[in-house]
C-alpha positions as CSV (number, residue, x, y, z in Angstrom):
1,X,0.0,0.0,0.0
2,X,1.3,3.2,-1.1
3,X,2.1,5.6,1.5
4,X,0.9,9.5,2.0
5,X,3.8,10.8,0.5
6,X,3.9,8.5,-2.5
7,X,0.0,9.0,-2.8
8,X,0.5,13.0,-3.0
9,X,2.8,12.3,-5.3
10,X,1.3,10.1,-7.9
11,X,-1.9,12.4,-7.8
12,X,0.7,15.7,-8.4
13,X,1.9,13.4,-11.6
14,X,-1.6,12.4,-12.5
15,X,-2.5,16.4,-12.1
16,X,0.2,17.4,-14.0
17,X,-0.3,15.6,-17.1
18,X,-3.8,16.6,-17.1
19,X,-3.1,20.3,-17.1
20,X,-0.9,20.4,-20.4
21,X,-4.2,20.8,-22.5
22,X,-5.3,23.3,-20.2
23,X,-1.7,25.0,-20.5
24,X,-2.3,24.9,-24.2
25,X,-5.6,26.7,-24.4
26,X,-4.2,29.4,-22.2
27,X,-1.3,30.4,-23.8
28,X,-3.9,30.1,-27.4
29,X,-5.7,32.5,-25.4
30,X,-2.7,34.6,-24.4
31,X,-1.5,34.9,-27.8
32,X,-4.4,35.8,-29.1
33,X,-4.5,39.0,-26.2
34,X,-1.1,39.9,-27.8
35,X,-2.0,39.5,-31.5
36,X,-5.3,41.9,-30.6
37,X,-3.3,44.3,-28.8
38,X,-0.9,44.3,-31.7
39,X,-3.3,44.9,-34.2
40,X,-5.0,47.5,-32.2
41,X,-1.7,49.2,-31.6
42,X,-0.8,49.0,-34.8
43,X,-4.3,49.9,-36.7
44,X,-3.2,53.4,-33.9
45,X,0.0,54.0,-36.0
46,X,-1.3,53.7,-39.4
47,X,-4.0,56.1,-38.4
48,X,-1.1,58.2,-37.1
49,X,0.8,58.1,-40.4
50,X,-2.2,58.7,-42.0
51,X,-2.6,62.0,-40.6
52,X,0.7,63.0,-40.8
53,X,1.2,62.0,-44.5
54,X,-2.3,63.9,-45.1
55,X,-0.9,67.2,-45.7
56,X,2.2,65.6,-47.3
57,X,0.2,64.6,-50.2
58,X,-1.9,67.4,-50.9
59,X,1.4,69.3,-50.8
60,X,2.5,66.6,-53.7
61,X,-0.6,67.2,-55.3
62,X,-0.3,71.1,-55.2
63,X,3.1,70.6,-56.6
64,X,2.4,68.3,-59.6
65,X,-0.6,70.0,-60.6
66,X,-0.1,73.9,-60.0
67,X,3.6,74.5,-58.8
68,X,5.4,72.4,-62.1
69,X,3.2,73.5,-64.8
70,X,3.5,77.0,-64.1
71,X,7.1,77.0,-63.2
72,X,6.9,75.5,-66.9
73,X,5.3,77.8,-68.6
74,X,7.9,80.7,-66.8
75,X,10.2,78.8,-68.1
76,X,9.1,78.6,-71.7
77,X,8.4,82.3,-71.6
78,X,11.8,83.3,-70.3
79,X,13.9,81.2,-72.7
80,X,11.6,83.0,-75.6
81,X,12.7,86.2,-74.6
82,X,16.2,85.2,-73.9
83,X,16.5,84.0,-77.7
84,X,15.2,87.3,-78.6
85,X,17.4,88.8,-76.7
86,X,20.3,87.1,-78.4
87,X,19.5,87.9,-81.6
88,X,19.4,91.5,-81.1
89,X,22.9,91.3,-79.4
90,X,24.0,89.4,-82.3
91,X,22.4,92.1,-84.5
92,X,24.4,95.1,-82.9
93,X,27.7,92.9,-83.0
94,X,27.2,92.4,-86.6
95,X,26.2,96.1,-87.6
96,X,27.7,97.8,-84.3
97,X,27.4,101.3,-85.4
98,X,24.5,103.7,-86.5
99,X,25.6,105.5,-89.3
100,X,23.5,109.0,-90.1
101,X,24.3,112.6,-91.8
102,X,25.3,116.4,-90.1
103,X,26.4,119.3,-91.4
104,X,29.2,121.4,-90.7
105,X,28.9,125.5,-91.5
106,X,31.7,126.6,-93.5
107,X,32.9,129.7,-95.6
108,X,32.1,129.8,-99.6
109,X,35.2,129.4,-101.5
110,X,35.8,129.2,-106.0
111,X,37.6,126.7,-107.2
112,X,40.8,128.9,-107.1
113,X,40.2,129.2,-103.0
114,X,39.1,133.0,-103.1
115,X,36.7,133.7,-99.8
116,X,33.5,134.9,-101.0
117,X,32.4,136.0,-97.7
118,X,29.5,133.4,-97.7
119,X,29.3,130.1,-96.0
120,X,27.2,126.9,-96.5
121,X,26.3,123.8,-95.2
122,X,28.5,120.9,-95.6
123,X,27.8,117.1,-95.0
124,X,29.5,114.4,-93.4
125,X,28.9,111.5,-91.9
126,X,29.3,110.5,-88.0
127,X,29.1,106.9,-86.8
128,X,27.9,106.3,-83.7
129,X,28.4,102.7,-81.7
130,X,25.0,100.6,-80.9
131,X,24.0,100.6,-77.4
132,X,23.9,97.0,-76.5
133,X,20.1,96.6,-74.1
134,X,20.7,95.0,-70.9
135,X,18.7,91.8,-70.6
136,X,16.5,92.3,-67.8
137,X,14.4,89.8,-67.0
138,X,14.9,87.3,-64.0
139,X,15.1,83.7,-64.6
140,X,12.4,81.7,-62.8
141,X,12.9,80.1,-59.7
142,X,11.9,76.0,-59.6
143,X,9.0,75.4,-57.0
144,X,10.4,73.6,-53.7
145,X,9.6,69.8,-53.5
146,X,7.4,68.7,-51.1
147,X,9.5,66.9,-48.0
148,X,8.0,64.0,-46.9
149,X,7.9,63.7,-43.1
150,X,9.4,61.4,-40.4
151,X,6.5,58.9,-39.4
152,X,9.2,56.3,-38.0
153,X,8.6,52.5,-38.0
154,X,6.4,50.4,-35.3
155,X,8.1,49.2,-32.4
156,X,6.9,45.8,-32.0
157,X,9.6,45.3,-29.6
158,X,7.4,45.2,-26.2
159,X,5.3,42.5,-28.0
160,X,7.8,40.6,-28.9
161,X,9.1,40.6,-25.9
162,X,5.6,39.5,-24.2
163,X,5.4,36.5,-27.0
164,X,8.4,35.2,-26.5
165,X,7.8,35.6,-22.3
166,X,4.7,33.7,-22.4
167,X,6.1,30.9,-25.3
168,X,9.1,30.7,-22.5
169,X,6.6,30.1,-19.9
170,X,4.6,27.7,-21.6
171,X,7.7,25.3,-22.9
172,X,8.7,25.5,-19.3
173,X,5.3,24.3,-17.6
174,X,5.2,22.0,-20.4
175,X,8.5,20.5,-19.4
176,X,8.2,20.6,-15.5
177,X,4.7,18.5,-16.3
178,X,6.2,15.9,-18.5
179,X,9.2,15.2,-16.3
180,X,6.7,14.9,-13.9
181,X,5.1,12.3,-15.7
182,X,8.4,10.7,-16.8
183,X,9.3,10.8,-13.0
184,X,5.7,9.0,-12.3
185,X,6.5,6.4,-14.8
186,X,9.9,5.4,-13.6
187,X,8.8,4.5,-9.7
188,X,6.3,2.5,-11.2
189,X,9.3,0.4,-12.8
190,X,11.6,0.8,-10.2
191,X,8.8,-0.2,-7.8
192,X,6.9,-3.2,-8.9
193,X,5.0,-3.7,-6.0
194,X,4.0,0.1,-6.1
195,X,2.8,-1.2,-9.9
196,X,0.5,-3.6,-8.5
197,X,-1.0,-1.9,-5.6
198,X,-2.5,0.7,-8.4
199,X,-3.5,-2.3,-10.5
């Protein structure tokens, strides 16, 4: 007849194996806490990086459909005025000077250089160098791209952390249980008549 110790002891064993399906549904049930608290955690951060990225875009949109075109269009309209610009410089360089006609006031003479007391108009011609125009208008300036902004990653760290706890936990209950169904097993064949008494 087995003895209160050994008694508490096989019912402890018996006990033991009996709760690994129990363990099993609780840590089910523990991983499934996590996963929710995850995905509620996480469903937070997208809905933060949704907010954040909100103006972002519009700023994208402002920029691809109002900033760019125009800046286009500036640009179009300076480089035509710049050509013509250039071709009026290259105009003066290739004619640089106006040429037109004054008159000088000088005394009458005869062909034999007698002064007849009487003056008249003479021409001649005066040249006088093309003012090159200064080129005043201002390049346009390209529109500033839209900077994204820092959203950062999800830490999953702290529920990784509780995962792995509770999968630590449960491979260590599971253990402790099954050696103490191993160690159950083993008086039985090291104690035969321990065998037959529970028979």
């Amino acid at each position: 007849m087995a003895t209160l110790p050994e008694f508490k002891q096989r019912k402890l064993a018996r006990r033991s194996t009996s709760d690994i399906g129990r363990l099993a549904e609780q840590y089910k049930s523990n991983i499934a806490g996590i996963t929710g608290e995850y995905e509620k955690s996480f469903k937070t951060y997208q809905a933060g990086v949704a907010g954040k990225m909100q103006p972002y875009e519009a700023q994208v949109a402002q920029y691809k459909d109002v900033a760019v075109p125009t800046y286009k269009s500036q640009q179009a309209a300076y480089k035509t005025k710049l050509d013509e610009y250039n071709k009026i410089v290259e105009g003066i360089k290739a004619d640089p000077v106006t040429v037109s006609t004054a008159y000088r006031t000088q005394k009458k003479t005869n062909y034999q250089g007698f002064l007849f007391g009487q003056t008249e108009q003479v021409p001649y011609e005066v040249y006088t160098p093309k003012a090159i125009p200064k080129f005043e208008e201002v390049a346009p300036v390209a529109p500033d791209i839209p900077v994204a902004p820092d959203v950062g990653s999800f830490d999953q760290t702290a529920f990784d952390e509780k995962r792995k706890e509770l999968e630590g936990s449960f491979k260590r209950e599971i253990g402790e249980r099954r050696a103490a169904k191993i160690g159950a097993v083993s008086r039985k064949m090291t104690r035969p008549l321990l065998s037959k008494e529970q028979a």
